[in-house]
C-alpha positions as CSV (number, residue, x, y, z in Angstrom):
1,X,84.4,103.6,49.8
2,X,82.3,104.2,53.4
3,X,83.2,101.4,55.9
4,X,79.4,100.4,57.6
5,X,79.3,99.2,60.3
6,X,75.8,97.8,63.0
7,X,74.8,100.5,65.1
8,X,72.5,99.0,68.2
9,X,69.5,101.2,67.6
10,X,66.9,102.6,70.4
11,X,67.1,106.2,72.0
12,X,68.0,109.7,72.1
13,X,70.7,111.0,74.4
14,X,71.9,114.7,74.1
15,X,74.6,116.0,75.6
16,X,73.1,119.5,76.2
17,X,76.3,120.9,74.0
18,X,74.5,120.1,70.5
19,X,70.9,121.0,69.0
20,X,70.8,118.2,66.6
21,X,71.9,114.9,66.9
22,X,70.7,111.9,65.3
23,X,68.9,108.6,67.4
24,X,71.2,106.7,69.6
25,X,70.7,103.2,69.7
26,X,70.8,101.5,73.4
27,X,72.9,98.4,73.9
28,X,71.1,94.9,74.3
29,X,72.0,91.9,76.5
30,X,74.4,89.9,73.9
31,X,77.6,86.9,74.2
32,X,79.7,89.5,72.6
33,X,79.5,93.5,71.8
34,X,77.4,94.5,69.1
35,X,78.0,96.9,66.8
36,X,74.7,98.3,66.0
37,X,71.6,96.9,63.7
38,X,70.9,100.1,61.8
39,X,73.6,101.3,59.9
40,X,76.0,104.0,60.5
41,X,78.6,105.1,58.3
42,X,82.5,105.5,58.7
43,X,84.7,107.4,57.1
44,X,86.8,105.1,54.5
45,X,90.3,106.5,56.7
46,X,88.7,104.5,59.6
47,X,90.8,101.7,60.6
48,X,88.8,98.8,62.6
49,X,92.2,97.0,62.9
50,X,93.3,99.6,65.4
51,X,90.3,99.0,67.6
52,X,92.1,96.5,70.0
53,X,94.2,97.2,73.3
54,X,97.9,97.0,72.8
55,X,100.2,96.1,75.7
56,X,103.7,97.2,74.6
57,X,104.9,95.4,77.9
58,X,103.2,93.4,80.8
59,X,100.0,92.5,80.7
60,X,99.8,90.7,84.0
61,X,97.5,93.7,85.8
62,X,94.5,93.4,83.3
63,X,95.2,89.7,83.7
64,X,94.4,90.5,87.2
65,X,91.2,92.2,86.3
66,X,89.7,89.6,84.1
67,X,90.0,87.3,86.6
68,X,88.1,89.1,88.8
69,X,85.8,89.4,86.3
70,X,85.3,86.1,85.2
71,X,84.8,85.0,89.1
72,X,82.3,87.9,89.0
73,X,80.2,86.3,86.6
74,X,80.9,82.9,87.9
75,X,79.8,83.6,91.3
76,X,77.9,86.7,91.6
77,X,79.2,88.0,94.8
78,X,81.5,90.6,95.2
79,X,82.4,93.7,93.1
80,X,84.5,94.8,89.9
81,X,85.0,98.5,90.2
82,X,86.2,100.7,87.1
83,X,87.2,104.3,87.0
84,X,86.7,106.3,83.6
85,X,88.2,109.7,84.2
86,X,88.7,112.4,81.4
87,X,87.7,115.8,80.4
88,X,84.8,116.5,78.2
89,X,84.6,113.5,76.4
90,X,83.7,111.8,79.9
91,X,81.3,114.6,81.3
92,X,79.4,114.3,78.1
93,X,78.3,110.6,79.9
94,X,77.0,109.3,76.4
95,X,80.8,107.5,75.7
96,X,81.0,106.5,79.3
97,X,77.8,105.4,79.9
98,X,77.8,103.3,76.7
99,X,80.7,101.4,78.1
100,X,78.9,101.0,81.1
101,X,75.7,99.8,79.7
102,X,78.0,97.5,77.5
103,X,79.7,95.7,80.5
104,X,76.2,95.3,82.5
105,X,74.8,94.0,79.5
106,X,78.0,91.0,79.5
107,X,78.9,90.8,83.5
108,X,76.8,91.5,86.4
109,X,75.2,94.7,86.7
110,X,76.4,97.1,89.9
111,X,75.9,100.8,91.0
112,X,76.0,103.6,88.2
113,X,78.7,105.8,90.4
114,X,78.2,109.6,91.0
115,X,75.7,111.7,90.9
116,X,75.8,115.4,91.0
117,X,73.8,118.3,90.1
118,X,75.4,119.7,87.2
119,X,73.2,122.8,86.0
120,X,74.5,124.5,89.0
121,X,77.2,125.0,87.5
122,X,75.3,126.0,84.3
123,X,77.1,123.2,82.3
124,X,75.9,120.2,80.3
125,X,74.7,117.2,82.5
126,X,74.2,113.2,82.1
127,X,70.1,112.9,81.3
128,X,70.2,109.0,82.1
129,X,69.0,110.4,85.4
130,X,67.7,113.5,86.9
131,X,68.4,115.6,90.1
132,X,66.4,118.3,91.1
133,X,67.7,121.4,94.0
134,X,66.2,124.3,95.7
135,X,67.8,126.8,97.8
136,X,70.3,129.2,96.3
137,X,73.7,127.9,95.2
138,X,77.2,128.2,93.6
139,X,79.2,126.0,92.1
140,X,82.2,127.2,89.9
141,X,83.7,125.3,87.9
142,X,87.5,124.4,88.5
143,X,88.6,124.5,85.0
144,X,87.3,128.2,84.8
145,X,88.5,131.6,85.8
146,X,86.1,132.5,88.8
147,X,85.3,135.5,91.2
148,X,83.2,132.8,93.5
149,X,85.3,131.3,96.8
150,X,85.7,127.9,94.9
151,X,85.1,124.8,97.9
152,X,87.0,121.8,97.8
153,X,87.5,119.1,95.1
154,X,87.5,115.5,94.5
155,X,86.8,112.8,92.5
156,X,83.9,114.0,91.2
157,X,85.5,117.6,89.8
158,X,82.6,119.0,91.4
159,X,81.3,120.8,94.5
160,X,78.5,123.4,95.3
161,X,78.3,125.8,97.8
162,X,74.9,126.8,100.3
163,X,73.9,128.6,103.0
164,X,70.2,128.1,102.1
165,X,68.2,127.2,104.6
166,X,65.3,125.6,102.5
167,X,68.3,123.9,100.3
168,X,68.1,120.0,98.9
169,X,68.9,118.1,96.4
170,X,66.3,114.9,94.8
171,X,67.2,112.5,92.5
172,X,65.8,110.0,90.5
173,X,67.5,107.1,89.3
174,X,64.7,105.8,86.6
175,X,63.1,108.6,84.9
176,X,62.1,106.1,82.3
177,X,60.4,104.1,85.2
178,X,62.3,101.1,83.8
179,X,63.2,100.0,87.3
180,X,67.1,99.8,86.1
181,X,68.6,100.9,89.3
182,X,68.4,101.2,93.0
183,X,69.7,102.2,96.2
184,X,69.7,100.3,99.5
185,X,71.5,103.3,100.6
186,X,73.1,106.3,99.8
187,X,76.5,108.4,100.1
188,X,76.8,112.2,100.5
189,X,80.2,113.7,99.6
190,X,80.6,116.8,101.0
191,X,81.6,118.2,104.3
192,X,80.0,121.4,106.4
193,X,81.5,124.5,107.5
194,X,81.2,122.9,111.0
195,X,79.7,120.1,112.4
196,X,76.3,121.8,113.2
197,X,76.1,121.9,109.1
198,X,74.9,118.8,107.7
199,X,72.7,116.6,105.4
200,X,69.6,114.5,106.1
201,X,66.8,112.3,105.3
202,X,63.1,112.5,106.3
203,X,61.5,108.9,105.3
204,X,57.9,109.2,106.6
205,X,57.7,110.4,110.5
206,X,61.6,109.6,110.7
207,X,64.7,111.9,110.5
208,X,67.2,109.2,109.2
209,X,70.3,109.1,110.7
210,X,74.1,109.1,108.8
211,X,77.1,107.5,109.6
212,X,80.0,109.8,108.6
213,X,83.2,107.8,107.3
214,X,86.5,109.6,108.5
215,X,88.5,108.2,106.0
216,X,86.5,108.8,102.9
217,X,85.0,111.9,104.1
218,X,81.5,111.3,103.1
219,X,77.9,110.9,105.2
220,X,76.3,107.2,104.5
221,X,72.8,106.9,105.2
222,X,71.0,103.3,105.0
223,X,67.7,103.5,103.6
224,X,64.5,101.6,104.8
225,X,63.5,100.1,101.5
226,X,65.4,99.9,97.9
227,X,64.7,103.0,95.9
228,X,65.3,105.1,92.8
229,X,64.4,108.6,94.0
230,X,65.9,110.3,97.7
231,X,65.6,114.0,98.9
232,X,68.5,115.0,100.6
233,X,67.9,118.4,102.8
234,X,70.0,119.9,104.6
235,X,70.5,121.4,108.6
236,X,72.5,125.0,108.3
237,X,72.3,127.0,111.0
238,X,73.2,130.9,110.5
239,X,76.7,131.6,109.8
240,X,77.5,128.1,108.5
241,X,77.6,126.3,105.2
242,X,77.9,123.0,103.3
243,X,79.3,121.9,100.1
244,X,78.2,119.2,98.4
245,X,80.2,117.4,96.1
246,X,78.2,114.5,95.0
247,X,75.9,111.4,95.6
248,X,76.7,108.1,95.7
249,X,73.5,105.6,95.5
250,X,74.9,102.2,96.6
251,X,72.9,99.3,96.0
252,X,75.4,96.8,97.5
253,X,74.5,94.0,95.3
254,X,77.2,92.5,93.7
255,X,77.8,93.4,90.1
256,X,80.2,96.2,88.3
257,X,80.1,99.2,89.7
258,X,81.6,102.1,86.8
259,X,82.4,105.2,88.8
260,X,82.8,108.4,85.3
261,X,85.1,111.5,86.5
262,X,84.6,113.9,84.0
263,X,84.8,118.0,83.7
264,X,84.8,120.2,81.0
265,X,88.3,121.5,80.1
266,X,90.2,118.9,82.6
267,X,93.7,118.3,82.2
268,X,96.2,116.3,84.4
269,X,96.9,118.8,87.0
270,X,93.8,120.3,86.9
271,X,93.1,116.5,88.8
272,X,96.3,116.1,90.6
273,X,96.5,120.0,92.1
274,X,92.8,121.1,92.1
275,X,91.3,118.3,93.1
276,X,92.6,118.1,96.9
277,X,90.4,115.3,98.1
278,X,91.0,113.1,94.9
279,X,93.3,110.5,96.8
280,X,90.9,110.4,99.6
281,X,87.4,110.1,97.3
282,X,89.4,106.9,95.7
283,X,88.8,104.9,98.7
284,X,85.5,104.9,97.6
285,X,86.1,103.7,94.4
286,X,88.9,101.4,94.9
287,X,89.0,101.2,91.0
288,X,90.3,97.5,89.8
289,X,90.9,99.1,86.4
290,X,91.0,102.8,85.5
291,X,90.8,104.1,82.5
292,X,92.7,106.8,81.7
293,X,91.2,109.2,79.2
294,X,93.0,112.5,80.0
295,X,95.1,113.9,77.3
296,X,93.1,116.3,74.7
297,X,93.7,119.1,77.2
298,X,97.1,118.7,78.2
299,X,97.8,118.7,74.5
300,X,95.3,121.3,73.2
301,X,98.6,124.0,72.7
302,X,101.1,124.5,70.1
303,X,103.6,121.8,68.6
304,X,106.6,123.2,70.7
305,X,104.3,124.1,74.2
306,X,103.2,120.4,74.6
307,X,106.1,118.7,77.1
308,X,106.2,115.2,76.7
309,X,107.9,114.7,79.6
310,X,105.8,116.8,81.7
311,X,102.8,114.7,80.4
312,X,104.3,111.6,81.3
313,X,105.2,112.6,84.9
314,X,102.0,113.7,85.5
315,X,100.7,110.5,84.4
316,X,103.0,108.5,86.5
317,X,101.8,110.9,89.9
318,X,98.3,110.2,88.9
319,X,99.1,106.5,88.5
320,X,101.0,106.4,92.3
321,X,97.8,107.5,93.4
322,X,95.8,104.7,92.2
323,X,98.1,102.6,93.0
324,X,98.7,103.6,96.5
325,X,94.6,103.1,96.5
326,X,94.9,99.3,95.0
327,X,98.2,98.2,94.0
328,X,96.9,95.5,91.9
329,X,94.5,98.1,89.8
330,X,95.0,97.9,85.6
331,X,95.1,100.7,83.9
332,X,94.1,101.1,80.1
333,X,95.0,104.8,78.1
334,X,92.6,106.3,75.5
335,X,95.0,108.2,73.2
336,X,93.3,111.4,71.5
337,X,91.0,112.2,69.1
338,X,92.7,113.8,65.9
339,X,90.9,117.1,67.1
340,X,91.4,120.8,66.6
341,X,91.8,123.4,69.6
342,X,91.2,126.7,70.4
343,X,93.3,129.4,69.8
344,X,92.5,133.1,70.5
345,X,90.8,133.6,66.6
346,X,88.7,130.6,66.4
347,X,90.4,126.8,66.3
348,X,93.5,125.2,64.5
349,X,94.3,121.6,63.5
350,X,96.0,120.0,67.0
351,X,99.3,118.3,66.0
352,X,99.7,116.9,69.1
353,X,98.2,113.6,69.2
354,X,101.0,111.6,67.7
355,X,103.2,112.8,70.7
356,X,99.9,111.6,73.1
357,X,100.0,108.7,71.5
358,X,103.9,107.9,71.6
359,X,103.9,109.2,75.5
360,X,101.2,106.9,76.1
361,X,102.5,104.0,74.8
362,X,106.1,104.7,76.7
363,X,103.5,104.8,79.8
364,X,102.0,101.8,79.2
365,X,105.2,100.0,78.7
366,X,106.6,101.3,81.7
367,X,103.4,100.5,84.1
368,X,102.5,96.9,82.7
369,X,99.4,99.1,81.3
370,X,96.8,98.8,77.9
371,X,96.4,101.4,74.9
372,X,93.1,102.0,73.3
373,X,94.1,103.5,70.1
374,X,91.3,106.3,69.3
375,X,94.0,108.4,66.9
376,X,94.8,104.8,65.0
377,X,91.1,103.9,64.8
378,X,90.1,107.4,63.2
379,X,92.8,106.7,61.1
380,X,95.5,109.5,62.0
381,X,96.0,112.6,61.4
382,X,93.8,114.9,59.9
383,X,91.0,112.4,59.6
384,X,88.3,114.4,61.9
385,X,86.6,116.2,59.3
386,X,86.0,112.9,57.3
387,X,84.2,111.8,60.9
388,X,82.8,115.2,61.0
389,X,80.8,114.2,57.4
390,X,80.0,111.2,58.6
391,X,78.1,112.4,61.4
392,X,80.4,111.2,64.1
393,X,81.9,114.4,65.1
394,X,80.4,117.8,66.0
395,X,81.5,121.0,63.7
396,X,84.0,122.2,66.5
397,X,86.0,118.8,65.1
398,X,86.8,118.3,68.8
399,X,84.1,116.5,70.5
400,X,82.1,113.4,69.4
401,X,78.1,113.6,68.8
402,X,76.1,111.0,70.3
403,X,76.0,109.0,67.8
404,X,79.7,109.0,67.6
405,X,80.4,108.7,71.3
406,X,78.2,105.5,71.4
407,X,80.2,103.9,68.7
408,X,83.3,104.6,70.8
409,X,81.5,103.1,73.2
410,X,80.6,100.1,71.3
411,X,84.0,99.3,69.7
412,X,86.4,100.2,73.4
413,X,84.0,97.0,75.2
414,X,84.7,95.0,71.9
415,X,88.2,95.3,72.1
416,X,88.1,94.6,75.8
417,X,86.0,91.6,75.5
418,X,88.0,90.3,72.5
419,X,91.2,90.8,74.7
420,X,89.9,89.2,77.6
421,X,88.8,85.9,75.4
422,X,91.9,86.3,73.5
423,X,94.7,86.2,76.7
């Protein structure tokens, strides 16, 4: 017998990875997380029980964080920053932007994080906003073989490579021209081949001016007016280059600011060794809860391949490195999907995700961290082509469709919300 469950109902968001996908609903201001008001259908294996966060020992961090919340709300100054970082499930942007517009929707609404220009690197892109370039680029991807000098790369996974001279990059914030967001200034992440390579701003008659940050490596530019849409051009003299590796509007209103790191194919070390400038592009964030997502790649290889051990030390090395960042930042783990992988003839069941799960939970025991238990909530193993009939899951039984990632979306702020009245 199907499980139904309220599905807030409005738009379409595509991921640019599936042709067909059904209406996703947009979240409304509410006291508590709704579950939708159409209906969408689970799977009878799904367990709702499972959708809670476990803390297998202290709990005194995310303590932390909904303090800071609640004097969020209370007060409206200040800033509650979260760091959602993953792999695909996270570029995709409909799962993390559904927890986003979930927490605006309950708290104080901040900045929407990064921006970057993803079909450079000919891969699927967040369509909440858009961002236009000119000027010839390259921008390979760190999670694939490449023939391209790669640049440098840092929170954002990302970075693109010019020489142009007539190369920018324009954004706009509001392509609805719902008036959502807005920038009082803005962040460049990035660096030049030499100091005579850099970005800038024409507003009117006026070349604006940055301030670069030596710690956080990044050019800030204040803005004469709040805006949704800046063109960023850039000076590059013969011989030299820049690489851009995102933009950062900042409003600096109070409110929650949800920073997404998310790229295609991303395990652990492809953040802790390829991403040089991570530690430094955390600054930024200065995340008062991360949540920790990575897992579905580390574990996409065979039953006797996937190390534990190795997972979990990579874990704690990522977690030193928020810490070192905020020592008082919570951390909560997503455990995986029951998924398949790829293997060299197609894709096989992953029997992995118990071990995730186990390694996780050891994690979160050890670090005073939170468990979000995906695997338990689809209702264990071999559960994903039940979700795949439902409409939840795309054919590769891997990644989520829309429709399924905004659930996920739905149900993780639930739990949250219904831990943090619970404490």
């Amino acid at each position: 017998m199907d499980v139904r469950l309220p599905i807030l109902l409005l738009l379409f968001l595509t991921t640019g990875l599936a042709a067909q996908e059904q209406p996703v609903p947009e979240p409304v201001p509410t006291d508590s997380v709704r579950v939708s008001s159409a209906m969408a259908e689970l799977p009878d294996c799904a367990d709702l029980s499972k959708s809670r966060l476990i803390f297998p020992g202290s709990r005194m961090a995310q303590d932390i964080f909904y303090a800071k919340l609640d004097e969020l709300v209370e007060t409206e100054r200040g800033n509650v920053n979260i760091w959602h970082v993953g792999g695909s499930h996270v570029q995709a942007a409909s799962f993390s932007n559904r927890i986003r517009d979930n927490i605006d929707s309950l708290t104080v609404r901040g900045d929407r994080g990064f921006l970057f220009p993803m079909k450079l690197a000919n891969t699927n892109y967040d369509k909440s906003y858009r961002i236009w370039t000119t000027g010839a680029w390259e921008a390979p991807i760190l999670t694939k073989a490449t023939t391209v000098r790669r640049p440098r790369y840092g929170v954002t996974g990302y970075g693109a490579r010019t020489s142009s001279p007539d190369a920018s990059v324009s954004f706009r914030l509001n392509p609805s021209g719902d008036g959502r967001w807005e920038c009082s200034s803005l962040r460049v992440l990035g660096y030049g081949s030499s100091p005579r390579a850099y970005p800038y701003i024409i507003c009117l008659a006026d070349t604006l001016r940055f301030d670069w940050e030596e710690q956080t490596g990044s050019y800030l530019f204040d803005l004469p007016a709040p805006t949704d849409s800046v063109l960023v051009q850039f000076h590059i003299p013969q011989g030299e280059e820049f690489v851009l590796n995102g933009l950062e509007p900042v409003s600096w209103r109070p409110g929650v600011n949800y920073y997404a790191s998310g790229v295609n194919g991303a395990a652990l070390p492809t953040w802790l060794d390829r991403c040089e400038d991570l530690e430094r592009d955390l600054y930024l964030v200065h995340p008062d809860l991360a949540i920790l997502g990575v897992g579905i790649n580390d574990s996409a290889v065979s039953a006797k391949d996937f190390k534990p051990e190795k997972f979990k030390a990579n874990y704690r090395r990522l977690i030193g490195m928020v810490r070192r960042v905020n020592p008082e930042c919570a951390f909560i783990f997503i455990t995986n999907n029951d998924s398949y992988r790829y293997v060299r003839r197609g894709m096989t069941w992953n029997a992995n995700a118990e071990a995730v799960r186990k390694a996780m939970l050891e994690l979160a025991e050890e670090f005073g961290a939170g468990v979000w238990d995906l695997y338990g909530l689809m209702g264990g193993a071999h559960t994903v082509e039940k979700w795949r009939d439902a409409g939840l899951v795309k054919t590769d039984r891997l990644h989520f469709t829309d429709v399924g990632y905004c659930l996920l979306g739905d149900l993780f702020v639930q739990a949250l919300m219904e831990d943090k009245e619970n404490r």
